[in-house]
C-alpha positions in Angstrom: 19.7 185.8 68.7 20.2 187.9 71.8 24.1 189.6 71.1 24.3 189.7 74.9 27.3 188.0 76.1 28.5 187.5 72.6 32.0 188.9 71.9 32.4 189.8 67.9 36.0 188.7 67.1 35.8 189.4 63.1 33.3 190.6 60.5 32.0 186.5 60.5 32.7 185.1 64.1 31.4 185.4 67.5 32.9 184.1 70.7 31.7 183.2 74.0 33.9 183.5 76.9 34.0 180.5 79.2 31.9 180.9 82.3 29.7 178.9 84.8 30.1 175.8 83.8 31.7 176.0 80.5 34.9 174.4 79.7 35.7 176.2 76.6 34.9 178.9 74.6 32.6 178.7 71.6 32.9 180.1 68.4 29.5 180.9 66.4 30.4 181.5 62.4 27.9 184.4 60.8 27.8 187.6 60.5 25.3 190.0 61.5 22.5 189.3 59.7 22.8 185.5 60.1 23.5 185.9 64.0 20.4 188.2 64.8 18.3 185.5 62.8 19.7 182.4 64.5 17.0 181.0 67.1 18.7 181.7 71.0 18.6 178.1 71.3 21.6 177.9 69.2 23.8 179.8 71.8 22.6 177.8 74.6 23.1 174.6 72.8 26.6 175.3 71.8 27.7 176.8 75.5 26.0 173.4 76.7 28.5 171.6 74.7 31.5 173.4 76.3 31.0 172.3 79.6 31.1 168.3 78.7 33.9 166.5 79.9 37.6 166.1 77.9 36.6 168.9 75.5 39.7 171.0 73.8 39.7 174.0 71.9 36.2 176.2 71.3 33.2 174.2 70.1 31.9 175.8 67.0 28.6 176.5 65.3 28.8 176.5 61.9 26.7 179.7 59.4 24.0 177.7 59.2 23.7 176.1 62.6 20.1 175.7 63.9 18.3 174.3 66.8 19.4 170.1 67.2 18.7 167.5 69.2 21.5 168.0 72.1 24.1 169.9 70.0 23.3 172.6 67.6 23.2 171.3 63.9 25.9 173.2 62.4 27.2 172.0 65.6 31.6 170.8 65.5 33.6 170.1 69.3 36.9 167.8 69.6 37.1 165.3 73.4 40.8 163.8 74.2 40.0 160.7 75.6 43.3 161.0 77.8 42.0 163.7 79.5 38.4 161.8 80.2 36.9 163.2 76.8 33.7 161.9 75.4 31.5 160.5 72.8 27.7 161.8 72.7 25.5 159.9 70.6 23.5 163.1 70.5 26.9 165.3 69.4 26.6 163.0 65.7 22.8 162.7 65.4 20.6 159.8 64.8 21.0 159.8 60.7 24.5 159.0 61.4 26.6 159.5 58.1 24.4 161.1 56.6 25.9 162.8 53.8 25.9 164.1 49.8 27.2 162.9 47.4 27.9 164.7 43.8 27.9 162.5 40.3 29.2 164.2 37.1 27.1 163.2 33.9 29.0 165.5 30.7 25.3 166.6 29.6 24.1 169.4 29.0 20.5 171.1 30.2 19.0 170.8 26.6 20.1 166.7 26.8 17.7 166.8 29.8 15.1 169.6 28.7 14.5 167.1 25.5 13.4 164.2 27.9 12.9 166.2 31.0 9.2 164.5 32.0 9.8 160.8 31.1 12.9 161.0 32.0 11.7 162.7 36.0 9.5 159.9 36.1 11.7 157.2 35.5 14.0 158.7 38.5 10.9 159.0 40.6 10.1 155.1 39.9 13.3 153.5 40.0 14.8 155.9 43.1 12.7 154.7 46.4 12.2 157.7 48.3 9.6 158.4 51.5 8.9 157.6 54.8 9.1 153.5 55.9 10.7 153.6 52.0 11.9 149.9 51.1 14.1 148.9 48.2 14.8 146.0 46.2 17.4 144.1 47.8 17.2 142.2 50.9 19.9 141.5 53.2 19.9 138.2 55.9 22.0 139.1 59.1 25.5 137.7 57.3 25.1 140.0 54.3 24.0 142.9 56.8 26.9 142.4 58.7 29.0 142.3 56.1 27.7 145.8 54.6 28.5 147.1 58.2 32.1 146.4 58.3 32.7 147.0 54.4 30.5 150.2 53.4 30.8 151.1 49.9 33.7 148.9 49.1 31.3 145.9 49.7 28.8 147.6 47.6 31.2 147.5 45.0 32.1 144.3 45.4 28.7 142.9 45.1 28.1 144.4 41.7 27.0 148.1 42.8 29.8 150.4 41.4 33.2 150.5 40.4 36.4 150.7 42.1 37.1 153.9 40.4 34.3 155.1 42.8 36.4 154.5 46.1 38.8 156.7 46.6 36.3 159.6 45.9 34.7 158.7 49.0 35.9 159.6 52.4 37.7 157.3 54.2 37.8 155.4 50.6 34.4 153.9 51.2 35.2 152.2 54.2 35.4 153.3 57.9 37.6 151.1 59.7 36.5 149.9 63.1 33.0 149.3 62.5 32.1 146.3 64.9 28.9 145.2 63.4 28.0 143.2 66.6 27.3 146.0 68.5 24.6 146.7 66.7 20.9 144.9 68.0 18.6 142.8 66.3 16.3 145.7 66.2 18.5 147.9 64.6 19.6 144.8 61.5 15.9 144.6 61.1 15.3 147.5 60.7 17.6 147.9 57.9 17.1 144.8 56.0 14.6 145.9 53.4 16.0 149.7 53.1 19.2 149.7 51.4 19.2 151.4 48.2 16.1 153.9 49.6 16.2 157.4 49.6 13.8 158.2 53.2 12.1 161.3 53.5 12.3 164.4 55.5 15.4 166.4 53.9 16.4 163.7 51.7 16.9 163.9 48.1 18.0 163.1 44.6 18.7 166.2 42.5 19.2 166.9 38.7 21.5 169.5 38.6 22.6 172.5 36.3 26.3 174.0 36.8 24.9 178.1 36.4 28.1 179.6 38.0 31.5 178.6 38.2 34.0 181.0 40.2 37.2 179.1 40.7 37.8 177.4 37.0 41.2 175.6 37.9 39.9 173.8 40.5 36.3 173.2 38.7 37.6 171.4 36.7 39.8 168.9 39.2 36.3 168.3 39.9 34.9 167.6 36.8 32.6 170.8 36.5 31.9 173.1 33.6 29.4 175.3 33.6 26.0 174.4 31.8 26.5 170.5 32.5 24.3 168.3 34.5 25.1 166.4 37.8 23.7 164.1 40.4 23.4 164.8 43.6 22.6 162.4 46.3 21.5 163.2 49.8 20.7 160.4 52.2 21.9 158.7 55.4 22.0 155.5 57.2 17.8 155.1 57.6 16.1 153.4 59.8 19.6 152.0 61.1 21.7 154.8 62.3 18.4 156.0 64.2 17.9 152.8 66.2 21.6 153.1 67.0 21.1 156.6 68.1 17.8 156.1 70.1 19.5 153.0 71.9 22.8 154.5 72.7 21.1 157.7 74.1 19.0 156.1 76.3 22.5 154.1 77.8 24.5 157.0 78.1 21.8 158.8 80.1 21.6 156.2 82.3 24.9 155.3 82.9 26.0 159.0 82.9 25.8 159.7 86.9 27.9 156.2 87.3 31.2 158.3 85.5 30.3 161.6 87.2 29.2 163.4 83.9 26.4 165.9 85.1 24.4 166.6 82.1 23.1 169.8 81.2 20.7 168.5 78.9 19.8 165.1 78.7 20.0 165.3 75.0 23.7 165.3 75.5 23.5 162.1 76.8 28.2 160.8 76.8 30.2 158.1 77.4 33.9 158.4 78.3 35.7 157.6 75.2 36.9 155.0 76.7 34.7 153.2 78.6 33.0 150.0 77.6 29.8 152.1 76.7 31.5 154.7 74.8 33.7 152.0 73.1 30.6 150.1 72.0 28.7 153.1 70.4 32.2 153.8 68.5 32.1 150.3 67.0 28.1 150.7 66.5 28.6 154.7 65.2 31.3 153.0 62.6 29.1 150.6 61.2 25.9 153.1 61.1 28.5 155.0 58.6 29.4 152.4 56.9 25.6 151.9 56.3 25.1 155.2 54.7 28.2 155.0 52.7 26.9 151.4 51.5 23.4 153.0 50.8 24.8 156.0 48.8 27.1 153.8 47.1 24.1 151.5 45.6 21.8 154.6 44.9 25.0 155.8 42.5 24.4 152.3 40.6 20.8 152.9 40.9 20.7 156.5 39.2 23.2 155.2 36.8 21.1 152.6 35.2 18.5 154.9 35.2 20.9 157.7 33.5 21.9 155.0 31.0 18.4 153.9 29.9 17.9 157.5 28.5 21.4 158.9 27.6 23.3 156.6 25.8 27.1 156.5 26.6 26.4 158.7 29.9 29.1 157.8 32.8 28.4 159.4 36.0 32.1 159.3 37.6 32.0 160.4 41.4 32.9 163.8 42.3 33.1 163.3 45.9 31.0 162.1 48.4 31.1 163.8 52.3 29.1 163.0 55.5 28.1 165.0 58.5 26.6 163.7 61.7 30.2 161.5 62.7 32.5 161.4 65.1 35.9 161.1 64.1 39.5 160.1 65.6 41.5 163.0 63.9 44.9 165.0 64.8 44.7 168.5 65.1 47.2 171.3 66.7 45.1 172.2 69.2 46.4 175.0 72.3 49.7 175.0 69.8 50.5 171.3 70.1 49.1 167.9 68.1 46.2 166.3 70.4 44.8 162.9 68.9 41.0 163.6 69.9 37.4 162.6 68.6 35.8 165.4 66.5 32.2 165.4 66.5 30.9 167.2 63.5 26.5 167.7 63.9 25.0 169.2 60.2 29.1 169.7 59.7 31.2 168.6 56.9 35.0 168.2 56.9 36.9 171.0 54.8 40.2 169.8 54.4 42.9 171.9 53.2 45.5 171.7 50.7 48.3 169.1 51.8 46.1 167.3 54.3 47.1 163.7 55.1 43.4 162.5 54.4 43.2 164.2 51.6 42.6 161.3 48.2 45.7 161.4 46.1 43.3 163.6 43.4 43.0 166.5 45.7 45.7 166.8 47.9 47.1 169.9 46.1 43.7 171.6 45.8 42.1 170.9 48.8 38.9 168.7 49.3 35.3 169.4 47.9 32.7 170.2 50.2 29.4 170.1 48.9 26.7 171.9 50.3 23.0 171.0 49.6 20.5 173.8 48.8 16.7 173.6 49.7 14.9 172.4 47.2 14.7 175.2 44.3 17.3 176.3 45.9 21.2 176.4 44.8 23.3 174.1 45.9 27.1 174.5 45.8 30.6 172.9 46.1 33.1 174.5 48.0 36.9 173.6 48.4 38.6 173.0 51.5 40.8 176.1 53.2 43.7 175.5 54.7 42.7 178.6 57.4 39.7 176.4 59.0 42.2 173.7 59.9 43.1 176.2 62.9 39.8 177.7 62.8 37.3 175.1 63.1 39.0 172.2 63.2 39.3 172.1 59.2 35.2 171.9 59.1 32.2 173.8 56.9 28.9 174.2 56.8 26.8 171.2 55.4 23.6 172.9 53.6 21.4 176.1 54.4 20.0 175.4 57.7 16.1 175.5 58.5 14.9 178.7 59.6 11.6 177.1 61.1 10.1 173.6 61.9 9.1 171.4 59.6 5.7 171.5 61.7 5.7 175.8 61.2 6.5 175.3 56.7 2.9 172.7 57.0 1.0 175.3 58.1 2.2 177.9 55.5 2.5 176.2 52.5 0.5 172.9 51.0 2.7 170.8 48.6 0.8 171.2 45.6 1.0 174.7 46.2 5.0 174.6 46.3 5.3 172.1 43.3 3.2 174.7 41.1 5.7 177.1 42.4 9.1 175.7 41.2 7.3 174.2 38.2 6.8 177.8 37.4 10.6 178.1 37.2 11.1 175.0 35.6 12.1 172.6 38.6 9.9 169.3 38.3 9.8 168.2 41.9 8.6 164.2 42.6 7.5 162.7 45.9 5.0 160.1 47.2 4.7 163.0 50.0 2.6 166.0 50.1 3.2 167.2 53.3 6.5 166.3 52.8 7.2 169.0 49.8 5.3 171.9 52.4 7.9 170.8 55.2 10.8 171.6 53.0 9.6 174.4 51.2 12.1 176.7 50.1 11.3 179.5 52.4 11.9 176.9 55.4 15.4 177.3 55.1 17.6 180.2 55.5 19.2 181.8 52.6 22.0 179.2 51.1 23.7 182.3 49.4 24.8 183.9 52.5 25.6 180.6 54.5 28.1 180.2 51.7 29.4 183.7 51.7 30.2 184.0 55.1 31.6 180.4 55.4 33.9 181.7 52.6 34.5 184.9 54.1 35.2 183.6 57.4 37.8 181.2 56.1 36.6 177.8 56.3 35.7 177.0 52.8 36.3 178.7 49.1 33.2 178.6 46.4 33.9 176.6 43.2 30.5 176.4 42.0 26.5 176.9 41.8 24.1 174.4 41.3 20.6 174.9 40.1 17.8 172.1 40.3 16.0 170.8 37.5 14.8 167.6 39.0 13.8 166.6 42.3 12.8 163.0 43.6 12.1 163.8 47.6 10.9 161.7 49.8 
């Protein structure tokens, strides 16, 4: 990125100072080396963001922030509707809710290593994964709806999980004011065959190995020791929370001159909070989450059984589970008062702090977990929330490592056989119905997850707890 016009206000953060059009400042998280890497695009996404209407505080770009569709992804900005704030379909993304979620198991890499082929398989077969990707159960338009307004508390209600499972789930499973209706019949058919399905593109199920632990008290809140096994789960809202997206986008667009909003880019397509429009992509947005939640909730049940029919006794209790790509109503002290105001968070993860209200009961004295998903072969790692980033990005974190090229760009430099050979090398059995799909998210697509981490821990949002190494992979 071209450092002109940015203002270096500490070793890992960069401001812009408002001009032009711009509302706000914005804050860009990195530190050198991550900034000079970072595509321009980035910088003239976030400053696009600034000059939307209702926006308070900076909007922020998170250490792995990359070129999005309207906002950056890494990309995190507050509106107050009582100041004409708004809602941008493109400001949460059209896999809304998508999200990770992380399942402790109490095995150990030997426990896996003695099954480790049959056992990769068996994941691969009962875990459906890929593009147009269709599961086992089918829902008519009552049981749809009803898995719209309940999340993963109806999930567990029908059979898929336990209750135990809830409140290690944000919002405890189930986003209130979801208004299913909102949602078109092209968007309920779309999801009627996909629940319980992985999808492709950066999508995943992971076996995991705990390598590195550096913050043991609070590793063990979580359940982690080092040399055990966990599941982790990274999926969305499918074929759903795009329609919603595509449909909603194409509204606000053209109802954005009748409310005076001049876009900058039409990819930031808004609605005034409270309009009818941005009112009914609220409802829709609610429900898309609640779809993802829902979906993550009966892949847990799904990877369970298929846990169980190898490891006899094994439990798989939730560690957390967090989305990115929302929008939510949140309190924050904002310009040194408490502003109730919508927080969009793009390829961004909340990082609550020690003591926050949202906190579950189980962490509130720790701080939340924030997991952040590597790159296939990659580390992933989990992270506890900072009290610091509730001033300093609206208590938010980095979600993964960030692409450092298209997925079009990785195809032409790597073949998927080629990559598979590659991390088999290193022992990381990696399953998809997908060729082209293991090239696009080659490890070298992505930017280093090691220093995203680092610098989202030096700069205050997030502390490291632990490192995660693959030893399965079912992508789609």
């Amino acid at each position: 990125m071209d450092r002109t016009g940015l203002n270096q206000i500490g070793d890992y953060a960069w401001r812009i100072d408002p001009a032009g059009e711009m509302r706000a400042p914005a804050i860009i998280f990195a530190d050198e080396a991550l900034i000079d890497d970072m595509d321009d695009k980035v910088r003239e996404q976030i400053v696009n963001v600034t000059t939307l209407p209702g926006i308070v505080g900076p909007a922020y770009a998170m250490p792995d922030a990359h070129w999005g569709y309207g906002f950056p992804i890494g990309g995190v900005a507050a509106f107050a509707p009582e100041e004409g704030g708004v809602i941008s379909a493109g400001g949460v993304g059209f896999d809304i809710s998508c999200g990770v979620r992380l399942l402790a198991t109490g095995l150990s890499r030997a426990d896996i290593e003695a099954v480790k082929l049959n056992f990769a398989h068996e994941l691969s077969r009962a875990i459906p994964a890929g593009v147009g990707s269709k599961g086992r159960i089918v829902l008519d338009d009552d049981e749809l709806d009803a898995m719209l307004a309940g999340g993963a508390g109806w999930a567990v209600r029908q059979g898929w999980g336990r209750a135990e499972d809830l409140p290690r789930i944000e919002e405890n499973g189930t986003m209130r004011g979801a208004v299913p209706e909102f949602i078109s019949a092209k968007a309920h058919k779309r999801q009627r065959k996909e629940m319980g399905t992985l999808g492709s593109g950066n999508h995943y199920l992971e076996v995991q190995e705990v390598v590195q632990i550096y913050d043991v008290d609070v590793a063990r809140r979580f359940g982690l020791d080092a040399g055990r096994i966990v599941a982790m789960i990274h999926c969305g809202s499918r074929g759903l929370g795009h329609q919603i997206g595509t449909e909603f986008l194409r509204d606000m667009a053209i109802s954005a001159p009748e409310h005076g909003i001049r876009l900058p880019d039409r990819e930031l397509a808004c609605a005034p909070i409270e309009s009818d429009l941005g009112q009914r992509y609220i409802g829709a947005m609610r429900a898309g989450i609640n779809c993802a939640l829902a979906n993550r909730q009966i892949l847990t049940h799904l990877v369970r059984k298929a846990f169980a029919g190898f490891f006899a006794g094994a439990d798989l209790p939730v560690v957390y589970d967090v989305s990115h790509n929302t929008c939510k109503e949140e309190e924050h002290v904002i310009d040194g008062r408490m502003r109730r105001v919508f927080v969009h968070r793009k390829g961004a993860t909340r990082a609550l702090g020690p003591g926050a209200s949202q906190l579950p009961e189980a962490f509130v004295d720790c701080g939340q977990p924030v997991i952040i998903g590597g790159s296939m072969g990659t580390s992933s790692f989990v992270l506890v929330g900072d009290a610091r980033s509730e001033a300093m990005s609206l208590g938010s974190a980095c979600h993964g490592a960030g692409r450092a090229m298209s997925r079009h760009a990785a195809a032409k430099l790597w073949k998927g056989r080629q990559v598979q050979d590659a991390l088999a090398s290193e022992g990381i059995i990696v399953k998809s119905p997908s060729s082209r799909g293991i090239a696009e998210e080659a490890p070298g697509a992505y930017k280093n997850v090691d220093a995203v981490v680092e610098v989202a821990e030096k700069a205050g949002l997030a502390r490291r707890v632990a490192r995660l190494k693959p030893v399965i992979c079912i992508k789609g």
